[in-house]
VMD Tcl script that draws the C-alpha trace (Angstrom):
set ca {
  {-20.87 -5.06 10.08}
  {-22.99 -7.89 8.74}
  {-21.12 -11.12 9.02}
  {-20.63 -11.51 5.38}
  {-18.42 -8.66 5.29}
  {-16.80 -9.69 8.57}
  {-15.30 -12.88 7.24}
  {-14.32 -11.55 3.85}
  {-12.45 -8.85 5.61}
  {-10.97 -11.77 7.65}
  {-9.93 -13.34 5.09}
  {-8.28 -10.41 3.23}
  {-6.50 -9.53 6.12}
  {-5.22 -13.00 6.70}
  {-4.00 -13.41 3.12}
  {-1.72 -10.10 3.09}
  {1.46 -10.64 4.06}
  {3.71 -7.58 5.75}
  {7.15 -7.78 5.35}
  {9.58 -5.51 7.50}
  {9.31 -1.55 6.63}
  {11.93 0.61 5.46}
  {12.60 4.18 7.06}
  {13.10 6.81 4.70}
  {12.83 10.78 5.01}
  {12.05 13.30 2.80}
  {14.26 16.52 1.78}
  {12.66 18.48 4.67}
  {12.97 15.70 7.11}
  {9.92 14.06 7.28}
  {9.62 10.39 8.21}
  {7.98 7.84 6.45}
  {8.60 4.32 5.87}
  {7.88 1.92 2.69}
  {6.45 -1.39 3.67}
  {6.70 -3.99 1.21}
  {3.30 -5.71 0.53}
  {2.04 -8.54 -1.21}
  {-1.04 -9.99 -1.60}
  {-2.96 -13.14 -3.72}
  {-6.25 -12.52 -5.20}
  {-8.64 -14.90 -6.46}
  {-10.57 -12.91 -9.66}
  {-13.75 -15.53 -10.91}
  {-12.87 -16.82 -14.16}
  {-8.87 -15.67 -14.29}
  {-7.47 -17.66 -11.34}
  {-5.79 -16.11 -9.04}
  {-3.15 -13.18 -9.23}
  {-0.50 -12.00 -6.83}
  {-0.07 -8.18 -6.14}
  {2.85 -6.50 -5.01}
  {3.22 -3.14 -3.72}
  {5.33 -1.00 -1.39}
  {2.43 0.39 1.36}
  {3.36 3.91 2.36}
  {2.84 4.82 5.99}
  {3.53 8.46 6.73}
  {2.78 11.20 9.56}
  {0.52 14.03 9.93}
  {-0.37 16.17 12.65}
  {0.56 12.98 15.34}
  {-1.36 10.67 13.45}
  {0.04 7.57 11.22}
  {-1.61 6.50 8.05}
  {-1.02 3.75 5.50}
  {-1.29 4.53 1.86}
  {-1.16 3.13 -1.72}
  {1.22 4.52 -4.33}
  {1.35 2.13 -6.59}
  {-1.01 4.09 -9.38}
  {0.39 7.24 -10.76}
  {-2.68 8.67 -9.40}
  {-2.73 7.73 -5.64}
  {0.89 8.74 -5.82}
  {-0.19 12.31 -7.01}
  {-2.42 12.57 -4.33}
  {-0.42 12.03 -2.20}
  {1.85 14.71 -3.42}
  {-0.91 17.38 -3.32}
  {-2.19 16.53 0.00}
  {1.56 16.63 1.57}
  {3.79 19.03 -0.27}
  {7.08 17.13 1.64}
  {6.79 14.00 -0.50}
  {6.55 16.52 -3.78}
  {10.27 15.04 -5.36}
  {10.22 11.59 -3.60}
  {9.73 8.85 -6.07}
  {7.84 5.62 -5.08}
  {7.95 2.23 -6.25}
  {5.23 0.90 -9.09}
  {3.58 -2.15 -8.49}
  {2.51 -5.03 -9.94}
  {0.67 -8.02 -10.51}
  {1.56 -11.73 -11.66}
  {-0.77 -14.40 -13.12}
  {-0.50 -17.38 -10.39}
  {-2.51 -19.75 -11.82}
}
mol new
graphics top color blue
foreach p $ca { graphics top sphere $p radius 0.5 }
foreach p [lrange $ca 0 end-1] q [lrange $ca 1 end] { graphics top cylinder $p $q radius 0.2 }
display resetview
């Protein structure tokens, strides 16, 4: 990774916060949790702009893996990919002006 790209993701890493998860199942049992996530972004020209979302970190096959669902269409994925989370609803996000 060139060092460019090393720092930036430093940086973006370093600038989301993680609050505590919430555990949650679905109808049919599965685990997942909903970790609240929030994060400021600095946009050239429109200041910068907090975003808030609810990361999703579910199970498959052993494995753990975090996911957006904060656009109808992530969410849909989501529900295509793993037919367990087909009625669950999850939270929208959004994003607020900070400067």
């Amino acid at each position: 990774m060139n060092p460019t790209l090393r720092a930036f993701a430093a940086a973006a890493l370093a600038a989301l916060a993680v609050l505590p998860a919430q555990a949650y199942e679905t109808a049919d049992g599965t685990p997942y949790l909903l970790i609240p996530t929030s994060g400021v972004i600095a946009v050239e020209g429109a200041g910068r702009i907090q975003a808030t979302s609810q990361t999703v970190a579910l199970e498959d096959d052993g494995e753990w893996y975090l996911v957006r669902t904060d656009e109808p269409d992530q969410t849909e994925l989501v529900k295509q990919l793993f037919p367990a989370f087909r009625d669950v609803t999850f939270p929208r996000g959004s994003m607020v002006p900070l400067d």
